[in-house]
PAPAFI-808861 format. One line per field, with one value per residue (C-alpha): x, y, z. Coordinates in nm, 2 decimals. Layout:
REM PAPAFI-808861
x = X  ...
y = Y  ...
z = Z  ...
***
This chain:
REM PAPAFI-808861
x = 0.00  0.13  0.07  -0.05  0.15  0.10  0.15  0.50  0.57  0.45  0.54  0.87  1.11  1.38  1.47  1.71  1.93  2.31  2.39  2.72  3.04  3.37  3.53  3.87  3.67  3.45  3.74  3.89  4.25  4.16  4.44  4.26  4.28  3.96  3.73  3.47  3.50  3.40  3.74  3.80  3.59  3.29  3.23  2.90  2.75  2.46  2.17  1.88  1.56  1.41  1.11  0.71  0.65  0.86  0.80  0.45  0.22  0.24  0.50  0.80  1.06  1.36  1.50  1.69  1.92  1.97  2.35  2.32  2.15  1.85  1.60  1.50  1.28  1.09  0.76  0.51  0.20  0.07  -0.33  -0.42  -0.27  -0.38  -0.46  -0.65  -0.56  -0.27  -0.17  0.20  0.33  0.65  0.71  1.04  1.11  1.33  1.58  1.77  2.11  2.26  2.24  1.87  1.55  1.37  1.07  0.70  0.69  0.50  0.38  0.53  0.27  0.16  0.29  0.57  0.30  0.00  -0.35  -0.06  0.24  0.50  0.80  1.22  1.28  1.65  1.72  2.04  2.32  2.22  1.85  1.71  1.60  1.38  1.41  1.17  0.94  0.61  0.34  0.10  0.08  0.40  0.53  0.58  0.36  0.12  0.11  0.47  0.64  0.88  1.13  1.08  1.20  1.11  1.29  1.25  1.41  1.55  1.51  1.22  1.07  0.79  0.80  0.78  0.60  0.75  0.96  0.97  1.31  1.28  1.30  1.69  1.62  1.23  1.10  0.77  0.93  0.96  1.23  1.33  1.57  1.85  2.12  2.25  2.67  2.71  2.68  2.33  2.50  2.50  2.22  2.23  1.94  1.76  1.51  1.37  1.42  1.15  1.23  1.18  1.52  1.65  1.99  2.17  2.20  2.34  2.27  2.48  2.36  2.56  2.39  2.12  1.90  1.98  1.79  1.98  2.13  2.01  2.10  2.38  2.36  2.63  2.90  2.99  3.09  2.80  2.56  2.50  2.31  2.05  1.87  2.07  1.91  1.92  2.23  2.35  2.68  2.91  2.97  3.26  3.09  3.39  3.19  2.84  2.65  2.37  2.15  2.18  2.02  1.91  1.54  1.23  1.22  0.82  0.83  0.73  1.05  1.28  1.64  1.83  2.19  2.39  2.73  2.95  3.23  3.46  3.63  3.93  3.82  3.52  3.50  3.72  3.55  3.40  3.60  3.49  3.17  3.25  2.96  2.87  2.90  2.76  2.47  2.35  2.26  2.21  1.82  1.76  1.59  1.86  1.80  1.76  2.04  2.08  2.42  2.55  2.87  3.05  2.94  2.89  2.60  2.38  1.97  1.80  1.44  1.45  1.28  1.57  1.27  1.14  1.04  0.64  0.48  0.60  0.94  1.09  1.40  1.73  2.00  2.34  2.68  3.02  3.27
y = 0.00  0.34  0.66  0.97  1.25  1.44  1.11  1.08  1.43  1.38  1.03  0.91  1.24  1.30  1.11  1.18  1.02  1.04  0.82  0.68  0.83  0.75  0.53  0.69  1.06  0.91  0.79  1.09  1.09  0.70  0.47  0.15  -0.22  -0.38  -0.62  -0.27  0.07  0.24  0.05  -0.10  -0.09  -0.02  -0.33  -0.48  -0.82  -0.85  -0.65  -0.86  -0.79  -0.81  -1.03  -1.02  -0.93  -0.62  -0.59  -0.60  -0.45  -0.14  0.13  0.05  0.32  0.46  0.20  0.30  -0.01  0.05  0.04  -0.32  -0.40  -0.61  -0.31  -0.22  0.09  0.20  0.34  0.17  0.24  -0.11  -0.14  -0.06  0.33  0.52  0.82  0.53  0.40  0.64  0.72  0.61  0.50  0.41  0.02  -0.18  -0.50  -0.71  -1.04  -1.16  -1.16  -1.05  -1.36  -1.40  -1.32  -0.99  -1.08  -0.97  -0.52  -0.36  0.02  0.20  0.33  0.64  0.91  0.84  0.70  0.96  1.00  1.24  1.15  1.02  0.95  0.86  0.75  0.73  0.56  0.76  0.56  0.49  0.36  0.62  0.92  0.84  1.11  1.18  1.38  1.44  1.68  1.68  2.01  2.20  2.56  2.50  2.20  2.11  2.00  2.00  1.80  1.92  1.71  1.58  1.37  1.11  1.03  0.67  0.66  0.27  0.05  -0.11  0.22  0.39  0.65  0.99  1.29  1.43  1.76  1.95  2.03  2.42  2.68  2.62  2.29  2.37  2.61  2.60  2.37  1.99  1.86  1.52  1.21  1.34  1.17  1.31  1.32  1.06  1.33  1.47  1.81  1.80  1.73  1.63  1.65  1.74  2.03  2.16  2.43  2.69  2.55  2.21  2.09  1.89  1.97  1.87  2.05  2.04  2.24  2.26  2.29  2.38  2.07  1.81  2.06  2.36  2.43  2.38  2.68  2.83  2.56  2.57  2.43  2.17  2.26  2.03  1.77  1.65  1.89  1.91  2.12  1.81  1.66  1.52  1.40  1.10  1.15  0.84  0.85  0.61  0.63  0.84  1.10  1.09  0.89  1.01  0.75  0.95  0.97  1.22  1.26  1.47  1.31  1.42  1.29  1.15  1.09  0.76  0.53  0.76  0.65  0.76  0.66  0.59  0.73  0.84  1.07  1.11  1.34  1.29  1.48  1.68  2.00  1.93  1.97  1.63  1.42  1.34  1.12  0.79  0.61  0.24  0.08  -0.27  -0.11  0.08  0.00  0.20  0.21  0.12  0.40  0.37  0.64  0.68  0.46  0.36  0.17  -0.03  -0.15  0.17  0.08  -0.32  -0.35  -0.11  -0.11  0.15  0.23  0.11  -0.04  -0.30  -0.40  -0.68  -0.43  -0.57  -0.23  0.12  0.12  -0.20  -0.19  -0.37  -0.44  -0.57  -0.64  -0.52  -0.82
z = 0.00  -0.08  0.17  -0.01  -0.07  0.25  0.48  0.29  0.35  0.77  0.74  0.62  0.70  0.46  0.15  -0.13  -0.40  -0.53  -0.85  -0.80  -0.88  -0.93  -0.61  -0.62  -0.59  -0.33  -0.13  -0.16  0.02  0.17  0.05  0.15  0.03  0.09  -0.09  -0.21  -0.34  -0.02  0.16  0.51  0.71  0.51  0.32  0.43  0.35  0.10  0.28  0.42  0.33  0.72  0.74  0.86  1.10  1.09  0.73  0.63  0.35  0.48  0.48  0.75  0.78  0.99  1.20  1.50  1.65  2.03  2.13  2.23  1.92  2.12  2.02  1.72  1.69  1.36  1.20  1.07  0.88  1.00  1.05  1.46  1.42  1.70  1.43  1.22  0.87  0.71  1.06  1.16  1.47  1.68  1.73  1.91  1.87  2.12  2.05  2.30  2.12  1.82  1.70  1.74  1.54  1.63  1.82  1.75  1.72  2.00  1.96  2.16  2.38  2.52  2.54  2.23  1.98  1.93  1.74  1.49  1.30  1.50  1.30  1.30  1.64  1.77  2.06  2.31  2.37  2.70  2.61  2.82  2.62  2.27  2.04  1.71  1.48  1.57  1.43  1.78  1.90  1.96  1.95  1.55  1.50  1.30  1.04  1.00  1.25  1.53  1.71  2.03  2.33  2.61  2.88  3.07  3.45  3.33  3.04  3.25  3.35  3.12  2.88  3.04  2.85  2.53  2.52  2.19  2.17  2.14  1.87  1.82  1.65  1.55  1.32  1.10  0.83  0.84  1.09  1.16  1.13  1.43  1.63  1.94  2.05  2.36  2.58  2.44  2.40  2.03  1.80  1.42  1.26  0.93  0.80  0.54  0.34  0.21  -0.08  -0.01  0.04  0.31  0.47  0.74  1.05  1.40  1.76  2.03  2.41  2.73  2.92  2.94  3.11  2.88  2.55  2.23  2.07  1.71  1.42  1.22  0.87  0.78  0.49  0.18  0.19  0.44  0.25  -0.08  -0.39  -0.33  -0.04  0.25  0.55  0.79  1.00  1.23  1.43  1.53  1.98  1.90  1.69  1.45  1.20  1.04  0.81  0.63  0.32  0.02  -0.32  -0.61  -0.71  -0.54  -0.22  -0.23  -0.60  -0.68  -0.79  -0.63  -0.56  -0.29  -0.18  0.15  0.21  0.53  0.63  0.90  1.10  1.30  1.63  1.75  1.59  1.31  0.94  0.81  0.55  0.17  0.18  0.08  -0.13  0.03  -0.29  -0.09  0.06  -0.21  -0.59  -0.87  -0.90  -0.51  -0.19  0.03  0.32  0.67  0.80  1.20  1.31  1.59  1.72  1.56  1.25  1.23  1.17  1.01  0.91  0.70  0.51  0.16  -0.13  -0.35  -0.56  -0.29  -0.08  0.06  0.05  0.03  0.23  0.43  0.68  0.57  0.73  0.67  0.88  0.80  0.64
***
């Protein structure tokens, strides 16, 4: 089943698409033997296509992998919406190892999932604080969606009542798909231009308990004359997987592309973006990536053409 055009645009964030280019350019100054363009260490094994029931008929998008990797948050258009049919909601599902299937999805109850749009969860390092898009009532929202945050006292503890995260992240526009720093001080994150463009940003606050400061838009190479959205970060924050393309993001057939850059210390401009020539394929929707393990294992929204509805979660491991 396919959304309409305004539950994309509320629904599954930011999209976009880069054809591939070539790997010596997208390498940049890397000097790397490995077994795939992109080089050590980002050559993944063939992506799996995850099955029912995370996938099912209806649209499943960004996944976010807790650090552990026994958690597996996403959204799902799946019948049962607390907003009713074309409504999206925030599911987990559990698996006691790595090694294990992921168990049946539970929503997310109360007061993460809504009667509105909630959308692109991401999971803190710690499994304590849930942040995503939502378009319930906010100081910017509706209908576009602000972001937001929960915070839970344990991982056995309840959901505690959303925060919208404050007019240094928020505006009027469409915001959504962040990753925090492991300190929560910084916030990636991506919004939309008046033009309809998605870029990267990032906010900085002084502490947990401080609002984040005005938004500062990310510079090439992370941002480009296209859309780029979806940032994940390895614990370090030296690594940022992301999404980045030139077709319309809710077009139907579009194809987006996953890449990632590096920087060698906090502060310090990000490296060339290296396309992940394993992950990605030249008419495949490759965006909103989440990783684990510094980068071992990664799962993202896309459609390789055995995709059961709109958008399915994949997933792969690094060789």
């Amino acid at each position: 089943m396919r959304s309409t055009m305004l539950q994309k645009l509320l629904g599954i964030s930011v999209i976009g698409a880069m054809l591939a280019i070539p790997s010596a350019r997208l390498r940049g100054v890397r000097n790397v033997q490995a077994d795939c363009a992109a080089g050590k260490p980002y050559c993944y094994s063939t992506p799996v296509h995850l099955d029912s029931p995370i996938n099912t008929p209806w649209f499943e998008g960004k996944p976010s992998l807790s650090a552990d990797g026994r958690e597996l948050y996403f959204v799902s258009e799946r019948p049962g919406a607390l907003g009713g049919s074309g409504d999206q909601d925030i599911y987990v599902s559990r698996r006691a190892s790595v090694a294990d299937a992921w168990g049946p999805p539970e929503r997310v109850p109360s007061p993460v999932s809504s009667s509105f749009f909630d959308i692109t969860p991401t999971i803190s390092l710690d499994g304590l604080d849930l942040y995503f898009g939502s378009n319930r009532p906010g100081p910017f929202s509706p209908p576009m969606p602000d972001l937001w945050v929960s915070h839970r006292a344990s991982v056995h503890d309840p959901w505690e009542e959303a925060v919208n995260l404050g007019s240094g992240v928020n505006t009027q526009l469409f915001e959504g798909s962040i990753d925090i720093s492991p300190d929560q001080r910084t916030a990636f994150f991506a919004g939309v231009t008046a033009a309809f463009v998605f870029d990267i940003y990032m906010s900085v606050r002084s502490s947990m308990d401080e609002p984040f400061g005005p938004r500062i838009k990310l510079p090439p190479p992370i941002n480009s004359e296209g859309h780029d959205y979806g940032p994940a970060l390895t614990p370090d924050g030296h690594t940022m997987f992301f999404s980045s393309g030139t077709d319309n993001p809710f077009a139907p057939g579009a194809v987006n592309h996953l890449y990632v850059s590096e920087r060698k210390h906090d502060g310090e401009p990000w490296g060339p973006r290296i396309y992940l020539d394993t992950l990605n394929c030249p008419t495949c929707f490759g965006g909103l990536p989440t990783i684990r393990a510094a980068g071992k294992e990664i799962c993202w929204m896309g459609d390789r053409g055995d995709s059961f509805g709109d958008k399915d979660i994949y997933c792969a491991t690094r060789r």
